[in-house]
N, C-alpha and C positions, 0 to 999 in steps of 0.2 A: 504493500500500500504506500503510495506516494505521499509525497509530504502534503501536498497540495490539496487531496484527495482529505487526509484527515483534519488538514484546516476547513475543508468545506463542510463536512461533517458536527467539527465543533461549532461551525454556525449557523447548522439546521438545528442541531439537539439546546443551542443558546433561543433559539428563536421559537421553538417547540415549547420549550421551558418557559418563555416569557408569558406568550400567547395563552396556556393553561393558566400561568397566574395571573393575567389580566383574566379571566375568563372567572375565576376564585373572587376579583375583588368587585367584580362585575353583579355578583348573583346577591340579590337584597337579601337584607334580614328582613324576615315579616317574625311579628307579635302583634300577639291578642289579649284586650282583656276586658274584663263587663264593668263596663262601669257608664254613669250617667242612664241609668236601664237599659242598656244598649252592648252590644258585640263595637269595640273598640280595636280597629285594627290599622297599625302602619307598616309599608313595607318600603323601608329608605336602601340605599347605596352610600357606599362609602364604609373605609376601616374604621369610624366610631359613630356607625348607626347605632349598634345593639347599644352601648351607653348612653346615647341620647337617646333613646324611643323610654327605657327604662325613667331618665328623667323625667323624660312627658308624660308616663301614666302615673306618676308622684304627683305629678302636679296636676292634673286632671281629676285623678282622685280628692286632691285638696278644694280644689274648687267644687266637686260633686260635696263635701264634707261641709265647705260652707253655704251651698244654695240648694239644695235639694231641700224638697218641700215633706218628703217624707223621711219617716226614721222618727228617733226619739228626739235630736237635737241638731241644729244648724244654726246661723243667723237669721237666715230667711224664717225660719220658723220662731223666734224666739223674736221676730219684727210684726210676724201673726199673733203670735201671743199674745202680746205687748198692745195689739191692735187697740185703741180709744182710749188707752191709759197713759203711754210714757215714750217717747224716742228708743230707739236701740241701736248704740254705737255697732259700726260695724267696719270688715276687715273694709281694704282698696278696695278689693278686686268685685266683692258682692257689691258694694257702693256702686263703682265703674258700672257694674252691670245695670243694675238699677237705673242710675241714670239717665244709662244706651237707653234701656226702657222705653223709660220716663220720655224720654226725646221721640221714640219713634211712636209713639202712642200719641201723642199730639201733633205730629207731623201726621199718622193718619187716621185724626179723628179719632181714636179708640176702636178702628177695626183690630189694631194690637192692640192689646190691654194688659200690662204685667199685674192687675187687680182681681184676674178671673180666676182665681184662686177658692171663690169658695162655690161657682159653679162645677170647673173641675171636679169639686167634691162631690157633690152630691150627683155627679153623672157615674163618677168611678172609672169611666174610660180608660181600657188598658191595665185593668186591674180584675181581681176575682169578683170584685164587687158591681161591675158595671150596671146601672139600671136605669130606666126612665123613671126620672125623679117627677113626682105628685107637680101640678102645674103652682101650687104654693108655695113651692119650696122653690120651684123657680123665680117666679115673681120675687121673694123675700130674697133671693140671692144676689139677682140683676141691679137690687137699690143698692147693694154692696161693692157693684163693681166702680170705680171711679178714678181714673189717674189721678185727676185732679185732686183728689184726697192723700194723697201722699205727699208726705212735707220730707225735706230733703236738708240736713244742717252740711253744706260741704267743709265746714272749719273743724266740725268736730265729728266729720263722718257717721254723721247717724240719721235713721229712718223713723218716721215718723206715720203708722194711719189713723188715719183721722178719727173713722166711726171704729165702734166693738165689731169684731167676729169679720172683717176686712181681712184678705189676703192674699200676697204676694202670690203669682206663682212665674218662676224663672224659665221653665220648664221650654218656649220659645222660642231663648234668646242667650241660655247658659252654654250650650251647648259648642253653640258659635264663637263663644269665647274662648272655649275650652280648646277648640281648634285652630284659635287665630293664635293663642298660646304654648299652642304642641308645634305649631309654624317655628316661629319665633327661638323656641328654647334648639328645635331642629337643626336651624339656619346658625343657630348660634354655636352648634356644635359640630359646623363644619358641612351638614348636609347639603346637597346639592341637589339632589336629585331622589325625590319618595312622593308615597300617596298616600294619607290620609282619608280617614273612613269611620267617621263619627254616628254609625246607623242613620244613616243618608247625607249627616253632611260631610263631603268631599272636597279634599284640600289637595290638589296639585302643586307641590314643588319641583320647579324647573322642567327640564324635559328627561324622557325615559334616557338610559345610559345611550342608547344608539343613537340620540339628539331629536329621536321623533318625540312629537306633542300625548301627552297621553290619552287614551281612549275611555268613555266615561258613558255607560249606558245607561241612557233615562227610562225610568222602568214602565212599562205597562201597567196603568193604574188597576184593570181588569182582572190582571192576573196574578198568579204568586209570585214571589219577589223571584228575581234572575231573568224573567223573561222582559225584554226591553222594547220602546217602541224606535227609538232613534238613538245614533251614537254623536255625541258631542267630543271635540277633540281642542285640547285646552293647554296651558302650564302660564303656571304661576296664577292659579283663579282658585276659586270656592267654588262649588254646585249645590246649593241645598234646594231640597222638594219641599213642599206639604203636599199631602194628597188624602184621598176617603182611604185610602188602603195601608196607611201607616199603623194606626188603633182604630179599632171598634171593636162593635157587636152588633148583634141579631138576633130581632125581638119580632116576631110575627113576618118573617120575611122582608122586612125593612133592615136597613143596618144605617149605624146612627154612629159616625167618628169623629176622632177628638176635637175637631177644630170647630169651637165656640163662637154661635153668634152674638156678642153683648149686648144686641138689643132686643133679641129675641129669646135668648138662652138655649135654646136649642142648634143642634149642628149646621153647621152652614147648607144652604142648599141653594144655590144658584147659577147649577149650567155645569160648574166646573169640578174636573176628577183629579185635575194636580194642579200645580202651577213649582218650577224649577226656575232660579233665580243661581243667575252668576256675576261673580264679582271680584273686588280681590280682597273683600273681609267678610269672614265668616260669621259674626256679628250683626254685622249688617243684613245680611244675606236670609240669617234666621229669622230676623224679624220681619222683613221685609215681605218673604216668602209665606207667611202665615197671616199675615196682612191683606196683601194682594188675593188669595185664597179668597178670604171672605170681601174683600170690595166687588167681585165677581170679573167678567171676561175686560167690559168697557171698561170701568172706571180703575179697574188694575192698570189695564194698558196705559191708561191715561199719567195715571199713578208714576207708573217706569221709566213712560219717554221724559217726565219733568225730575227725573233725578238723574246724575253723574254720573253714580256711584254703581249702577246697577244692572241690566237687561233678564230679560224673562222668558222665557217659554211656558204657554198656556198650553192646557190637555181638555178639552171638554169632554161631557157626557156621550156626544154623539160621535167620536172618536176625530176630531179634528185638531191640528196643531195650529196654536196662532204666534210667532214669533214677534220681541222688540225690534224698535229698527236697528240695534247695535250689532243685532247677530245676521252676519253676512250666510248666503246659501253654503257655501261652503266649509261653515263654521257646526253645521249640523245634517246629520242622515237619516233619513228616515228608513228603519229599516226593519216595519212590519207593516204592509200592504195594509193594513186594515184602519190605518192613519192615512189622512192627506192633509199636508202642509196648505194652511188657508192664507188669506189675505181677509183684515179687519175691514 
């Protein structure tokens, strides 16, 4: 064997050897974990994914620990409590939230309401307890809901409701946080390139390792989760839904899910089976998206082209798509015949 011959050799088996471990630092870490009631799953790239994902469901849990409405103890709940008697200091991060809130709840009119907290209750949605609550118990619930009754100290971080038996519920808009700050702590540990999947809300960082945009299926409201109607292709965005298919139940062949009308108390009903909103805060995104839900087809659209921050994909009843103007044809697939992309 020639000399020449076993230098070419060492630089196939040099080039062999690189390629398998580009190919090693290539393959994501994905983890899972339940938290916020939810299948919690990221799968990033990069040598200190697995240590940052692990920070992120630290800190995700800590946010579930202080804004979750159920369990024995939080701040949110201990702001419930407190409801007609006394302020209740509380940490940044629930304040922060809150007053995301408080902001989008007046921007739209109270179709968000972070106050529906004691209709929630009494429907039970997504709980063992689900039921159609007596129409008095709705009535006496609806006087309860009111942003406007929330007092807000920012010098000394504390929450204030107004009347007795008023309450919070985050449930909307935690979530969104949760995800803009698994971003954040990700980006800050080097990530580059992962997905994000907050039980519907999805967080795109950067592009997939081969620099393509990642692929993000909007689900068929109709059907069980996995089956999609169209494919959106994104980086560096949020995707959250609302739709009739996220919670419920089914009571005389009606089904009745979570997303609350506050003026009527009962589940929305006007035309529409999802509405998916993209953006590049997930915050924003979650409220925004449960919002729109209940403003219905028109006054949503309307809603989206007068914000910045936002665009939207509408699903109706009768299997039709209606897109905002931000989202170009090319930005999305339709890719179950039983949809056709309309024009408002």
């Amino acid at each position: 064997m020639t000399k020449k011959v076993i230098i070419l050799i060492i630089i196939f088996l040099f080039l062999f050897l690189t390629a398998c471990d580009t190919q090693k630092v290539e393959k994501p870490t994905v983890k899972q974990a339940f938290l916020l009631d939810t299948i919690v799953e990221v799968s990033a790239h990069g040598p200190k994914a697995e240590e940052a994902i692990v920070i992120a469901f630290k800190r995700i849990a800590d946010i579930q620990d202080k804004m979750t409405s159920h369990g024995n103890d939080s701040e949110v709940l201990r702001i419930n409590n407190a409801a007609g008697k006394k302020s209740v200091k509380v940490s940044q991060d629930t304040f922060y939230v809150i007053e995301k809130g408080l902001l989008y709840s007046e921007k739209t009119q109270g179709s968000f309401d972070i106050t529906v907290g004691p209709l929630v209750k009494i429907w039970g949605i997504g709980t063992e307890d689900a039921k159609i609550p007596h129409k008095e118990q709705i009535l006496k619930a609806i006087e309860l809901v009111n942003f406007q009754d929330v007092k807000l100290d920012k010098k000394n971080t504390s929450v204030f409701l107004k009347k007795p038996e008023m309450a919070l519920d985050l449930g909307g808009i935690a979530k969104g946080y949760a995800a803009d700050e698994t971003v954040r702590l990700l980006k800050g540990n080097g990530i580059k390139s992962a997905l994000i999947d907050l039980g519907g809300n999805i967080y795109a960082i950067g592009h997939k390792p081969d620099g393509s945009k990642w692929k993000i299926g909007i689900q068929d409201p109709f059907k069980p989760r996995g089956n999609n109607l169209a494919i959106l292709e994104i980086s560096d965005k949020t995707i959250v839904t609302s739709g009739i298919y996220e919670r419920f139940f089914e009571k005389n062949n009606k089904k009745y899910h979570h997303i609350l009308d506050t003026s009527t108390g009962y589940p929305v009903e006007n035309g529409l089976a999802s509405v998916t909103i993209i953006s590049n805060s997930s915050i924003d995104a979650d409220a925004i998206s449960t919002a729109v839900f209940a403003m219905g087809l028109k006054k949503g659209m309307a809603f989206i082209e007068s914000l910045s921050v936002a665009e939207a994909i509408f699903v109706t009843n009768d299997c039709k798509v209606y897109v905002s103007s931000g989202i170009q044809n090319n930005d999305i697939r339709i890719t179950n015949d039983r949809f056709t992309l309309e024009n408002l």
